[in-house]
DOTIBA-232889 format. One record per residue: x negated, y negated, z negated of N, C-alpha, C, O, CB in turn. Coordinates in steps of 0.05 Angstrom, whole numbers, plus 5000, padded with zeros to 4 digits. Each point is the difference from the previous one (the first is absolute). Last residue first. Glycine has a CB too. Layout:
REM residues N
XYZXYZXYZXYZXYZ...
REM end
This chain:
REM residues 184
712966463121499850004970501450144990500150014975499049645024494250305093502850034988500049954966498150024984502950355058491049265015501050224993503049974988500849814985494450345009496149385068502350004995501850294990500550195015498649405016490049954962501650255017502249954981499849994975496550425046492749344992502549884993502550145005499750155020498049494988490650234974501750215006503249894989500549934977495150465019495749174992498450265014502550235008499650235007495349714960504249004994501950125005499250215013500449955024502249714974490649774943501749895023501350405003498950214992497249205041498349814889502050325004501749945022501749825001498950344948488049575024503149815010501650285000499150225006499449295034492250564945500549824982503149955000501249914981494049905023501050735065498249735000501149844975500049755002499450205052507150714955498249935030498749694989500949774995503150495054502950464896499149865005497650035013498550194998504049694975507650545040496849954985498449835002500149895022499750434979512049995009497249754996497950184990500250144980502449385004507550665055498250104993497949884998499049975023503050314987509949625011496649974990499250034991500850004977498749875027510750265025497650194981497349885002498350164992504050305017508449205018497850045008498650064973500649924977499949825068509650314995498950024977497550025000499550244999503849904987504049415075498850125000499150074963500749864981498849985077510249705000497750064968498150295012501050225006503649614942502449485122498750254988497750004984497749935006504050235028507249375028497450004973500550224991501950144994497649404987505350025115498850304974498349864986498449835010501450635015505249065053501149964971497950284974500050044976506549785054490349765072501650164990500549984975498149934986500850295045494449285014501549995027501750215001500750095021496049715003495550214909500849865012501950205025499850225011496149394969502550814919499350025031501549715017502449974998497650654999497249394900503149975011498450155034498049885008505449524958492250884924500149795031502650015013501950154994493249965019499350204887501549935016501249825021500549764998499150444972493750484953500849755023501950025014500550225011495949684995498050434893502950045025499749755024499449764998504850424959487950324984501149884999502649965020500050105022496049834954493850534956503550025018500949735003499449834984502650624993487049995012502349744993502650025019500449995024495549644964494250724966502050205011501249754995499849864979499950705013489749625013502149824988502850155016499950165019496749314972491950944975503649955014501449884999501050034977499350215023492650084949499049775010502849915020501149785002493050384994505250684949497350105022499749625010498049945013503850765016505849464907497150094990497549945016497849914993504750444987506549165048499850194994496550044989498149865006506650235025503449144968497150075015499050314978499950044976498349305041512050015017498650174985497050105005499550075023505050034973506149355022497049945002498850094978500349914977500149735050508650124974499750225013497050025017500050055024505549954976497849594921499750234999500050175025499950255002501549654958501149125040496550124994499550454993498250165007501249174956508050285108499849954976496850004984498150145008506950054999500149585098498450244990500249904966500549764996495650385054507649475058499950064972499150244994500150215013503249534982499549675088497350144993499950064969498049894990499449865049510149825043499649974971497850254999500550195015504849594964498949925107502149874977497250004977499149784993507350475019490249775090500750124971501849804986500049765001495550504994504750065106499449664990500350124965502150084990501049495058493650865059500749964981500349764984498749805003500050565007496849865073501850135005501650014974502050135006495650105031494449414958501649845024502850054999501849844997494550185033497550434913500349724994502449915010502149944989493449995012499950805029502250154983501149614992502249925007495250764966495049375082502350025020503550084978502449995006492950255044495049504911501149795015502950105012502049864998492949965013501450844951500549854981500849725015502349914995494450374970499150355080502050204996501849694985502049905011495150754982493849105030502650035019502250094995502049895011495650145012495850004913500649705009502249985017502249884996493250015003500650914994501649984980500549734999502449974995496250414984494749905068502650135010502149924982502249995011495750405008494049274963501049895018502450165011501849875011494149924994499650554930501149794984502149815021502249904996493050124968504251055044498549734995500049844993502150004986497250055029505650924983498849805010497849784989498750004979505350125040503050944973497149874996499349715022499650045024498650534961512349995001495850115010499149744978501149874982498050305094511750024976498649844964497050165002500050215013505349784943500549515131499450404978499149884983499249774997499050675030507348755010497350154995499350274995500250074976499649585012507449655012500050185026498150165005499950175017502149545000502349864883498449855032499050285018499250214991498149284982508050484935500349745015498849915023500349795012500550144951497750844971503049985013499649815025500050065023502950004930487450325005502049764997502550105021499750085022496349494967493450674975503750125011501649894993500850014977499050365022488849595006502249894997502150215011499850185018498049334983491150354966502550205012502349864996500249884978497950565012491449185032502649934981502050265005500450055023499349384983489250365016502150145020502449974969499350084978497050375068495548934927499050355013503350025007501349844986493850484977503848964994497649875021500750305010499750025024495749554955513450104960496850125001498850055021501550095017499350094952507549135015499150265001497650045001498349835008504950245008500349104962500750144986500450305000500950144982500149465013498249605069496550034979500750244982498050134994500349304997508850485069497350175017497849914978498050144996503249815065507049594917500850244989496850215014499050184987508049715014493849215023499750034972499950354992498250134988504749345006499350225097496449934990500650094965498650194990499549265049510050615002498650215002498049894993499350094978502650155050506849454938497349905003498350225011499150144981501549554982508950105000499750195019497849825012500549825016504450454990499149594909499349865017499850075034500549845018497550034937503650704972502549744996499449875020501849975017498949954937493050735044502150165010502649794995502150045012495450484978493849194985499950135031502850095008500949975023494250224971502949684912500949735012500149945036501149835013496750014939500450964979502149925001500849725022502149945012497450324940492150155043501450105019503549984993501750075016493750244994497949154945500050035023501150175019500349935024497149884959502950334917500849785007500249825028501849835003496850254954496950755024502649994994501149795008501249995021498250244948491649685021500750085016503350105018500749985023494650014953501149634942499549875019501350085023501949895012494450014968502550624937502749795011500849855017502349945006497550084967492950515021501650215004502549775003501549965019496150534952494849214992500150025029501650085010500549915022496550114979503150004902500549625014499750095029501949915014495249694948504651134966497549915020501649765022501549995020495550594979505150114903500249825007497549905035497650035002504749964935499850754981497850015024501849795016501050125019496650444982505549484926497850044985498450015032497949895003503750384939507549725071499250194976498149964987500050124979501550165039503249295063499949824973499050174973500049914977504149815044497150805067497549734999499949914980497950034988502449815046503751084952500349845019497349724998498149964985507850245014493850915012498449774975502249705015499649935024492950334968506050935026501049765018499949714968500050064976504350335075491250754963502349674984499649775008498049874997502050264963496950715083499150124978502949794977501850064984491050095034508549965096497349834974500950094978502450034998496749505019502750735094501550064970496349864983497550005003507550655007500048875079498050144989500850154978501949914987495349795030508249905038497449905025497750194990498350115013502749304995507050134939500350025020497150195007498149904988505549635017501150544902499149855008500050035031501350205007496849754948507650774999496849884999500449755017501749995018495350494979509950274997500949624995497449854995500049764996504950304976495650925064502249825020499649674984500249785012504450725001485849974965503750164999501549795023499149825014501750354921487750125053502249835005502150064999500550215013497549635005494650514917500349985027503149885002501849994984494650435029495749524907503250045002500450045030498549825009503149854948489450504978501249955034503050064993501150214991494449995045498550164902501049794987501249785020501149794992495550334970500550885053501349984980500949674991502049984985495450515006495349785068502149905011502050054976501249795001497450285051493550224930499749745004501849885011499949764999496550305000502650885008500849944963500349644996501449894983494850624995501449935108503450084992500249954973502250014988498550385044490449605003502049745009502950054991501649824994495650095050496650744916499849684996501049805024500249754995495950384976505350735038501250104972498649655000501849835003498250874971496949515104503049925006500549994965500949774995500850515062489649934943500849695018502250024997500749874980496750045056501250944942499249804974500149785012501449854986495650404987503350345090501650024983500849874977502349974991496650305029493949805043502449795009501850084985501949845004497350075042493550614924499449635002503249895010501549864986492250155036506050834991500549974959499449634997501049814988495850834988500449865108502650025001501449844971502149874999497150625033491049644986501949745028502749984990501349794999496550365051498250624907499049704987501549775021501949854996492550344984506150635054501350044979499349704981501849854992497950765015495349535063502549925017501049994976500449764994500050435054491950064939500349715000501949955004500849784992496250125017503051004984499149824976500349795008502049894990495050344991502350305087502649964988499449964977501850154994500850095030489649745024502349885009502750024982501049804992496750305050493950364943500249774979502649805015501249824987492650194995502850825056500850084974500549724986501250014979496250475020498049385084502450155002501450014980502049855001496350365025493549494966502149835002502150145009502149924990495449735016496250964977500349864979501849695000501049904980494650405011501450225086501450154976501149904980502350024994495350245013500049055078498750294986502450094984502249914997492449954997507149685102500650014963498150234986499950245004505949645001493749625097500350164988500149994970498549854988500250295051502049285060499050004973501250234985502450025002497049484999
REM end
């Protein structure tokens, strides 16, 4: 295919226009990110959010507590059925200290197991968290800290984890889409 004359001569023009266009895109995404806090060392877990809101703020959500409230009682109780309604139907990320697992992406049923076998192999002292430390972010996000602590059977150690959950909501319901033991 050949270029007439006259598109010839009109190429670097468009290009020059092509060029001024993506220029003016980036000058408007780069002007729209101006109000994007990005993530620091003491941000929230998992995500950077615009403002973290606690629950009892006005965005209050009875499910969220529900739910909370069940994975507190999984981890006193050491209940895997309970604690598996309380992850989400699509692949869970976990990192956890406490179990032999790479930390990746699983299932609900993988995670049954992981959770059955951390159970076994463990005896929790105590699951504590404060209300403030449950937060739902702008985009719909729930963010929930909390400490645990376990004795390793068939040895004297206890050891305080500091777990990070991550909730969205699934089907109406806020199940756990992401969990992970972090230093404090």
């Amino acid at each position: 295919m050949s270029l007439g004359l006259w598109q010839m001569r009109r190429l670097p023009q468009r290009a020059r226009l092509a060029r001024q266009n993506q220029i003016v895109l980036l000058a408007v995404v780069m002007s729209s990110l101006s109000g994007i806090s990005f993530a620091q060392e003491n941000d929230p877990p998992f995500y950077a959010v615009k403002r973290l809101v606690p629950s009892s703020g006005g965005k209050s959500d009875d499910g969220l507590q529900q739910t909370i409230h069940d994975v507190r009682l999984s981890f006193l109780e050491q209940e895997t059925e309970r604690l598996e309604k309380c992850f989400a139907g699509k692949k869970v990320f976990i990192s956890l200290r406490s179990k032999e697992t790479e930390a990746g992406y699983y299932t609900r049923s993988q995670l049954h197991f992981i959770f059955d076998k951390v159970f076994r192999d463990l005896q929790t002292v105590s699951f504590n968290h404060a209300p403030p430390d449950v937060t739902i972010s702008q985009d719909g996000r729930a963010f929930f800290r909390s400490e645990w602590t376990y004795k390793v059977l068939g040895s004297d150690t206890v050891v305080t984890e500091h777990l990070h959950f991550s909730f969205e909501k699934e089907n109406g319901d806020w199940r756990i889409f992401e969990l992970k033991s972090v230093s404090k």
